[in-house]
C-alpha positions in Angstrom: -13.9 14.2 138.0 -15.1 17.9 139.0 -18.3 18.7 137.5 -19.1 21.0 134.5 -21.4 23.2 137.0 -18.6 23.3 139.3 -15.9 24.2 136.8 -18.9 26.8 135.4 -19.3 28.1 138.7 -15.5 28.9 139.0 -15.3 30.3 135.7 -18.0 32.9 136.4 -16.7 33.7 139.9 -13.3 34.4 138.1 -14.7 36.8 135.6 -16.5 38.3 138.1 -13.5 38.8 140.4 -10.9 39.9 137.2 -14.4 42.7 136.3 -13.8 43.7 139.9 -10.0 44.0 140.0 -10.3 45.8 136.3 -12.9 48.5 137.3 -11.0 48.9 140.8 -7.7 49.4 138.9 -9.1 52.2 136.7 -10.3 53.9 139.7 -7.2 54.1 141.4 -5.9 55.2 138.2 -8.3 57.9 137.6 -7.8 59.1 140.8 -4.1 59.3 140.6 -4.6 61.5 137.4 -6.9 63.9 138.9 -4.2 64.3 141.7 -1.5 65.4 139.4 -2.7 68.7 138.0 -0.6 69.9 135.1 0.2 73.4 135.3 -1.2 76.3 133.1 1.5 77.2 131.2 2.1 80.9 131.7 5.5 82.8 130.5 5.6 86.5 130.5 4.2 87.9 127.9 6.0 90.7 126.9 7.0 94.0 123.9 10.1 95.1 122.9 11.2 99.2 122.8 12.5 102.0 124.7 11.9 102.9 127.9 9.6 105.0 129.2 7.2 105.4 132.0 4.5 106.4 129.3 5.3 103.0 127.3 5.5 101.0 130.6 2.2 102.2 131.9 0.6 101.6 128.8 2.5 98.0 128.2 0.7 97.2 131.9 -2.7 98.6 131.1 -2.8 96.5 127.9 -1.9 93.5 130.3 1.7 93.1 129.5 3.6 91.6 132.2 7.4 91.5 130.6 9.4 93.6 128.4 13.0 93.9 126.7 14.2 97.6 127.2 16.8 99.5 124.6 20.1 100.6 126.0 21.9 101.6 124.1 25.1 104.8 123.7 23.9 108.1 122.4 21.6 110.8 123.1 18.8 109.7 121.8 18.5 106.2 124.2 16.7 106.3 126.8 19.0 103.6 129.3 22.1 104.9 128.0 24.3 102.8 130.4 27.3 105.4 130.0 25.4 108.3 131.0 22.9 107.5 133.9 23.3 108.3 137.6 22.2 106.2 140.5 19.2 108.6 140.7 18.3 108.1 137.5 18.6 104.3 137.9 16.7 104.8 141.0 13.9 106.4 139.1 13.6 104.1 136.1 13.9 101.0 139.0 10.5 102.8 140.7 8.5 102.8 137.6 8.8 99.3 137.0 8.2 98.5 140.5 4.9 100.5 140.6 3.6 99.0 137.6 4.6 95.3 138.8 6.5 95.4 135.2 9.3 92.1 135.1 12.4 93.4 132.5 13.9 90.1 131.0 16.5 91.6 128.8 18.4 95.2 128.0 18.4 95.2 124.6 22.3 96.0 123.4 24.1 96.1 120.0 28.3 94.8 120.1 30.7 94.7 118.0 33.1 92.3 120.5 36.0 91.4 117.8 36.1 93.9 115.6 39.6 94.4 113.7 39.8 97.8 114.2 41.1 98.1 117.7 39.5 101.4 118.5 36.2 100.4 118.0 36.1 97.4 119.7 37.3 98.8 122.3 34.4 101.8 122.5 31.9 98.6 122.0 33.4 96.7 124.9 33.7 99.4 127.3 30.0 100.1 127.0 28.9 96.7 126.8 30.8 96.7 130.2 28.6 99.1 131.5 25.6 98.0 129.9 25.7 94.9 132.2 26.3 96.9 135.1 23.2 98.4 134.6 21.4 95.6 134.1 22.3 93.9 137.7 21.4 97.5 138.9 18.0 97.3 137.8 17.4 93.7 138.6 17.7 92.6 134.8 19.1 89.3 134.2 19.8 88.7 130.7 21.2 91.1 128.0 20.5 90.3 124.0 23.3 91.3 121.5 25.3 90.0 119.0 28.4 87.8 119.6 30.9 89.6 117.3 32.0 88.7 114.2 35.5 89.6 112.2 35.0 88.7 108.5 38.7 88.5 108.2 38.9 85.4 109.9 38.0 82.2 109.6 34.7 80.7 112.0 37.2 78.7 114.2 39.7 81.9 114.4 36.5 84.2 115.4 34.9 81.9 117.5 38.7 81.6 119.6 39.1 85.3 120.1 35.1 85.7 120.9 35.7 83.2 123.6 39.2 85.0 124.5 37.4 88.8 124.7 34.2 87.2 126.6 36.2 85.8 129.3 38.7 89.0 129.8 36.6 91.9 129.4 32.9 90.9 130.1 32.6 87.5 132.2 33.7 89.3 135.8 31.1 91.6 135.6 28.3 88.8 134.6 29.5 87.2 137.6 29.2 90.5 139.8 25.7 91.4 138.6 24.3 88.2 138.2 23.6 89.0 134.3 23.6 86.5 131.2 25.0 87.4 127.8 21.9 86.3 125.4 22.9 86.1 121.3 20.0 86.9 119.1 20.4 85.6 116.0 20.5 88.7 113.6 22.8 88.3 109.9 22.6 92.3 109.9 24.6 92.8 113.1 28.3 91.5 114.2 27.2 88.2 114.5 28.1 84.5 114.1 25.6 83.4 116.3 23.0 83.4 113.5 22.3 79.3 112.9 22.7 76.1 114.1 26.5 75.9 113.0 27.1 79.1 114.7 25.5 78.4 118.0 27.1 74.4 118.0 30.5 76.1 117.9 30.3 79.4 120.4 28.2 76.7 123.1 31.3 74.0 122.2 33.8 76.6 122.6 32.1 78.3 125.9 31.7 74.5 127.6 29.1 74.7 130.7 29.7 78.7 130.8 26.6 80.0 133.4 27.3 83.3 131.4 25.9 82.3 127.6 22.9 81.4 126.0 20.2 82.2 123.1 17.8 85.2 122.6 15.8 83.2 120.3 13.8 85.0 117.5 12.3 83.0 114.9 11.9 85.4 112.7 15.3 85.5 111.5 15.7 81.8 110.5 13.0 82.1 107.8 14.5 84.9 106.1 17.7 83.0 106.1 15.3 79.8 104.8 16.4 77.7 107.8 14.0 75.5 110.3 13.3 77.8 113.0 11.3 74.7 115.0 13.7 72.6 114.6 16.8 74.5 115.8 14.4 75.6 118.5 14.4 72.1 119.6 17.6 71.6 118.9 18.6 74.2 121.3 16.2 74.6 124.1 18.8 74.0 126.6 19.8 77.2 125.9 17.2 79.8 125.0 16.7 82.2 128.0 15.1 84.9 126.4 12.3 85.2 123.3 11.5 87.7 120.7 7.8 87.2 119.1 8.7 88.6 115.7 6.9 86.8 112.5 8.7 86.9 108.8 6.4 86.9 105.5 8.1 85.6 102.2 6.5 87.6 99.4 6.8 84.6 96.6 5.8 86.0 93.7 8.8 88.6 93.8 11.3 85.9 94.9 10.2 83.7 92.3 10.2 86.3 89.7 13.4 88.0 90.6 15.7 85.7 93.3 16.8 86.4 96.8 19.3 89.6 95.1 16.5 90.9 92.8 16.5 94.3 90.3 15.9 97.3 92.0 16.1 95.7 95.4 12.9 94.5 95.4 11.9 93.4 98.9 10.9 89.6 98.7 10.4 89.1 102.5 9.4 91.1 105.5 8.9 91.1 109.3 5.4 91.1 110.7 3.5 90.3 113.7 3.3 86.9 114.6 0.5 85.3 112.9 1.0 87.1 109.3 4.3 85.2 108.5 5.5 81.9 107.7 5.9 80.5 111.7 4.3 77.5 112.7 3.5 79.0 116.4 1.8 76.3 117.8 4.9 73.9 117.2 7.1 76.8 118.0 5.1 76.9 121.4 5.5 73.5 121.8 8.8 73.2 121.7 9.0 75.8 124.7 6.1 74.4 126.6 7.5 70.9 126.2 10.6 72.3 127.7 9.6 73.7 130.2 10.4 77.5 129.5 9.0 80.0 131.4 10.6 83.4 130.9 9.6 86.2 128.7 8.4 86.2 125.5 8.1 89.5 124.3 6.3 91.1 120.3 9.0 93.2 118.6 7.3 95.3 116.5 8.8 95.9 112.8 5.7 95.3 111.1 5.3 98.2 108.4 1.7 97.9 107.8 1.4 99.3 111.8 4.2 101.5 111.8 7.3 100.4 112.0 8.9 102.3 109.4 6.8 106.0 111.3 7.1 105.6 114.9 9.8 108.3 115.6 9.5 107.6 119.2 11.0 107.4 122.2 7.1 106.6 123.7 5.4 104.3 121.1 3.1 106.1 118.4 -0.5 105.0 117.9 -0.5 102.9 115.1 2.6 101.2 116.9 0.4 100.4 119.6 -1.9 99.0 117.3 0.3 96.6 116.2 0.9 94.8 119.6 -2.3 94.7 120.5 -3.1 92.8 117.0 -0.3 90.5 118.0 -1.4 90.2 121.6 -5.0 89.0 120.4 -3.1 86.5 118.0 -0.6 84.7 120.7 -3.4 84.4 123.6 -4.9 81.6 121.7 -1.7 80.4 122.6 -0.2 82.2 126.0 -2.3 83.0 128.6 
């Protein structure tokens, strides 16, 4: 029989070897860690508004590195995409460029499948030209509305928004290298405002390179939906952000219901930060995805003028109100 001090002896030198083999595993583990760095997550942050060169500049100065333009018909618009020649293109092509400004998204309004013939046709021959514009000036995404026709039923207006998408507006994504971003705004021509919306346009479209989501929190508040959750939901597809918050003023809502006397407002856009949004989970979601495109504040805040910036450049106290934003989200973005 072995003796006890032997079998002692081999019971220590095993210990001592298993320390060994534990301590030199966590080593190699450590190290492994340090070698894979994770990234500083850094989309563009960005505003919303006309353009410029005055709000561009400023938008840079302030340390801006993104933002959505208007374009829209009219003479008041700025990018009027049924109006501009190549020099003026050109021009509005250099400012960017000098300023080192990114542009993720024209900013357009539609009104695809409207019943009234005439119109829709005036909507789609500028929306036409509002992508042309766009791959002129290097923009890749436009955000609009997906149509709506109140007429018909969701499966009927989803059909003929699919039909009208791939006649009139898909040859020219395909030319200019542009993607048609919904937003999801009730006020506009719009079915694209919720989950049930979105499931059935990204059903209907398949794998289309040529749709996807201009995601704005905001609105699913004020429609008292999850905006977190159909963020995750659909992260596949966002390609484009707006940075708008939504307040919910309880006590009128409780006192007088979502159609109160008088019209009493009972909610109201704000900066992000003085609304309802969980951002940090809201960021989450994006950072866990992956997403790194623009992000950009739309300012309809009324407590920094939103309701008294006559424009086109922004006023001062619309200033204000991104830069009170910007100090809010870069606890967050970089």
């Amino acid at each position: 029989m072995r003796s006890l001090l032997a079998c002692d002896y081999e019971s220590d030198k095993l210990t001592t070897m298993t320390r060994r083999t534990l301590v030199g595993s966590l080593a190699v583990a450590a190290t492994s860690l340090a070698a894979v760095k994770t990234p500083e997550w850094k989309p563009m942050l960005g505003v919303l508004g006309p353009y410029t060169p005055e709000n561009v500049a400023w938008a840079k100065a302030q340390g801006f590195s993104n933002m959505i333009l208007g374009s829209g018909p009219g003479a008041r618009s700025t990018l009027n995409a049924a109006a501009m020649s190549d020099a003026e293109v050109a021009a509005v092509k250099a400012t960017l460029d000098q300023h080192q400004m990114h542009v993720s998204a024209l900013q357009v309004g539609g009104d695809m499948i409207n019943p009234d013939m005439g119109k829709r046709a005036r909507s789609n021959d500028y929306f036409v030209k509002a992508i042309e514009l766009a791959g002129k000036l290097g923009v890749p995404y436009i955000g609009t509305q997906s149509g709506r026709d109140m007429n018909k039923t969701l499966a009927e207006q989803v059909d003929e928004i699919v039909r009208v998408y791939h006649e009139q507006f898909f040859k020219s994504c395909e030319q200019y290298k542009v993607r048609i971003l919904w937003e999801p705004y009730p006020e506009a021509p719009n079915i694209a405002t919720s989950p049930v919306g979105f499931e059935a346009l990204f059903k209907a479209f398949g794998d289309s390179p040529y749709v996807g989501l201009q995601f704005d929190p905001s609105h699913f508040v004020r429609q008292f939906m999850d905006p977190i959750q159909t963020a995750r939901d659909f992260s596949d597809k966002i390609y484009d952000v707006h940075l708008k918050d939504t307040e919910i003023l309880w006590p009128v809502l409780r006192a007088g219901g979502i159609n109160p006397v008088n019209k009493a407002t009972w909610w109201r856009y704000r900066i992000p930060g003085m609304g309802s949004i969980n951002w940090r989970e809201f960021f989450s979601v994006l950072q866990d995805k992956g997403y790194a495109g623009g992000m950009s504040i739309e300012q309809e805040d009324p407590l920094y003028g939103a309701n008294n910036n006559p424009g086109p450049d922004f006023s001062e106290e619309f200033k204000t109100g991104f830069v009170m934003a910007k100090r809010y989200l870069t606890q967050y973005v970089p």
